[in-house]
N, C-alpha and C positions, 0 to 999 in steps of 0.2 A: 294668264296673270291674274292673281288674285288680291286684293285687299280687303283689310279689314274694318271695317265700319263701325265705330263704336254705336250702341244703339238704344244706352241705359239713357236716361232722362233726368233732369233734376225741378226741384221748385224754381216757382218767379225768386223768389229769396234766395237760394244759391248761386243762380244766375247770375243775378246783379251784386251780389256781396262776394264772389269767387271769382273773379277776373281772369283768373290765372287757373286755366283747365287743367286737365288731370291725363284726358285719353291722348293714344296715342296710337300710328298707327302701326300694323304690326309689320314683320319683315316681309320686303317685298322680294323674290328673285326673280330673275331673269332666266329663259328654258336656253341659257349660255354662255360659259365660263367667263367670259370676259366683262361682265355686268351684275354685280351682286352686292347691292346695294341696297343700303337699311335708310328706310324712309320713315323719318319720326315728324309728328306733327302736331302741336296743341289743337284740341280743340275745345272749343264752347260751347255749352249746353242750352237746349230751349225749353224752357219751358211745356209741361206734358200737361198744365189744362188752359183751359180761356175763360181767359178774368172777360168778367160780365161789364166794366164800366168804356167806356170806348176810350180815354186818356190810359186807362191801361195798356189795351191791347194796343194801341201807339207805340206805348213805351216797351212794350213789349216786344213788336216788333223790328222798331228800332235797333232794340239791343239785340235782336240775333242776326236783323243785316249785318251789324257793326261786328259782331260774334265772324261769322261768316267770312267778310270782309277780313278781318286778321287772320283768319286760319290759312287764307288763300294766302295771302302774300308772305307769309309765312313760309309757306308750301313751297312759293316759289324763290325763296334764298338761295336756294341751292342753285340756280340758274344762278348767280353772282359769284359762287366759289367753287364749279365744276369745271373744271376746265377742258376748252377743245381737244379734243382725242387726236386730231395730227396733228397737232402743234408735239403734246404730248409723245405722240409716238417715235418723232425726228428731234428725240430730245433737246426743245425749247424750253429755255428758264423762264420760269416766271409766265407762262403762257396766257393769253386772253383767256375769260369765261365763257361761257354761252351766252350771258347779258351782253357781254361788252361787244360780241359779236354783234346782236341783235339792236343794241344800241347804235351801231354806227352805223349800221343797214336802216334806220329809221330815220337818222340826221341826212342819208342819201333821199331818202325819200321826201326829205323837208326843202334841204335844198333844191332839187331838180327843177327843172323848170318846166312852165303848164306845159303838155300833151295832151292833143287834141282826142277828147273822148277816155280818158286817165282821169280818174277822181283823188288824188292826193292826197286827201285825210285818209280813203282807204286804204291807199299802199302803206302808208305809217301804221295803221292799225295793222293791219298783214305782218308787218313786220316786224311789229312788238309783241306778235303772241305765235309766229311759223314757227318757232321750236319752243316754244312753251312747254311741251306735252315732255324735254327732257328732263324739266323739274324732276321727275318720276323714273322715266327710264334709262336717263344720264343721256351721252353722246355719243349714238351708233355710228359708227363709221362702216365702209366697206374692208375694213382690214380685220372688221369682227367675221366677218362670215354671213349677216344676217339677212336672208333673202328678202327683195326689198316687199314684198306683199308681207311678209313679215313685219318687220318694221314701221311697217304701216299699222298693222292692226294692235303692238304693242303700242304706239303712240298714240291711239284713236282709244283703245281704252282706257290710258293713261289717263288722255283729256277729258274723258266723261267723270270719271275720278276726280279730278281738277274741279270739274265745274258743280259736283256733286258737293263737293267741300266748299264752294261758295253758294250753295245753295239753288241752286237755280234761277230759274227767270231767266229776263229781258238780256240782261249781261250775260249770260254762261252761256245763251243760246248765241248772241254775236260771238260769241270767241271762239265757238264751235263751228260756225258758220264761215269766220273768218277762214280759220284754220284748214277749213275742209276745200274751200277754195283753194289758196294755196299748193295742198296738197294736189289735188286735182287738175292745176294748171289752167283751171277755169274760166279765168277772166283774162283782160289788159292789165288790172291791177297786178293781177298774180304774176303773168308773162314776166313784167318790169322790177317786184319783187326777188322772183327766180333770181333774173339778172343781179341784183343787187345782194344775194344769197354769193353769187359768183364774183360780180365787182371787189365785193368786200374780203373775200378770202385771199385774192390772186396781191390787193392791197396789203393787206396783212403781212402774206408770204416779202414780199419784195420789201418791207418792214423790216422784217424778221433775217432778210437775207443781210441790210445793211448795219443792223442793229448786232447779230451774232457773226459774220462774214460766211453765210451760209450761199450753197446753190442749193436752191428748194425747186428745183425743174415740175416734178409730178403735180404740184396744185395748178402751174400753168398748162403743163399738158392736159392733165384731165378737165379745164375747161375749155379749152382752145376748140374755137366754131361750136359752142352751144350757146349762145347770148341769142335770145327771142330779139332782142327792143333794139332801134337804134343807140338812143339814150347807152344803153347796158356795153353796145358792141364800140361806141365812143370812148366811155369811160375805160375801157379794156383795152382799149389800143393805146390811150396815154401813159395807163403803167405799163404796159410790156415796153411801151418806145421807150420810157424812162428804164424801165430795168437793163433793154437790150443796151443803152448808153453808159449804164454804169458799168455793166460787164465788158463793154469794147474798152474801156478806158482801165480796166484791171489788165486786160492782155495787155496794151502797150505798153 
């Protein structure tokens, strides 16, 4: 997977009197038909010398964090109007995004309650950036085909992209750090995350089933005995008990 990097430069005076960038990034595709997708981005320009007065070079860097800082979130809208791939595929109207997913896998992490040796802020962080890396390469599912080492390393370059475009540092190395966790199943945090990757779908589904009068069986089965956490295998058993209730009360 390739992107393109704009790499021209402009003055302190275009910087700060052009707000509004010009580059763009160029088409991305994916090495598989069901993913081909045109990734457009503004970006901001820095400045190509270094003003000599130190209130300068403040304000100079200032404004390319700030440059930075929009380009990224920018980047990442498309997590807000991509929508989940099974929801999509078992033609659901109106289907959640990849944010809204991620959003309520984070309010699970807010509400939970303390676990002994669980750090909390960091399952929330975890949680609001484990599928970040789709900005970029959308919403792989296993109905695309894509071998999961696969999948991996298209989202692993994704996010370096990601954090390339906020520039670096302190921040793009946690979200890289976060993320890699995650992926790797690393921690406790990550364990209960998983979980809540899993909580969050099977909720959805049983949403989805009473909302459209759907039987979505396959999101229950394909998690059924993979929950790490207590926590994870608690929450899992109150919506199946709920679902298994609603559906005994459709047969009578």
């Amino acid at each position: 997977m390739a992107v393109v990097n704009p790499s021209s430069h402009h003055t302190l005076h275009r910087c700060l009197t052009n707000p509004q960038p010009i580059h763009r990034f160029a088409l991305l595709k994916l090495p598989f038909n069901s993913h081909d997708r045109r990734l457009q981005s503004v970006r901001c320009q820095s400045p190509n010398f270094e003003p000599k007065r130190s209130v300068i070079n403040s304000h100079v860097e200032d404004t390319a964090s700030s440059c930075s800082s929009i380009d990224f979130l920018t980047l990442c809208h498309s997590l807000k109007t991509t929508k989940r791939k099974g929801w999509v595929n078992h033609g659901i109207k109106g289907p959640e995004s990849i944010a809204d997913h991620m959003y309520r896998m984070s309010l699970m992490a807010l509400i939970a309650g303390d676990l002994p040796g669980i750090n909390r802020e960091r399952c929330i962080k975890i949680a609001i950036v484990h599928d970040i890396a789709e900005a970029i390469v959308g919403d792989i599912t296993p109905s695309d085909g894509v071998p999961k080492v696969e999948k991996s390393r298209l989202e692993q370059a994704a996010l370096n992209e990601m954090c390339n475009v906020l520039g670096g540092g302190m921040r793009a190395e946690e979200i890289k750090e976060l993320w890699r966790e995650y992926e790797d199943n690393a921690s406790l945090e990550a364990n209960l995350v998983k979980d809540f990757d899993k909580v969050e779908m099977i909720l959805q589904a049983l949403e989805y089933e009473i909302e459209h009068d759907r039987v979505l069986d396959e999101f229950f089965l394909s998690t059924a005995g993979k929950f790490q956490t207590e926590i994870g295998k608690s929450w899992a058993a109150e919506i199946i008990a709920r679902r298994n209730s609603r559906l005994a009360k459709k047969l009578n």
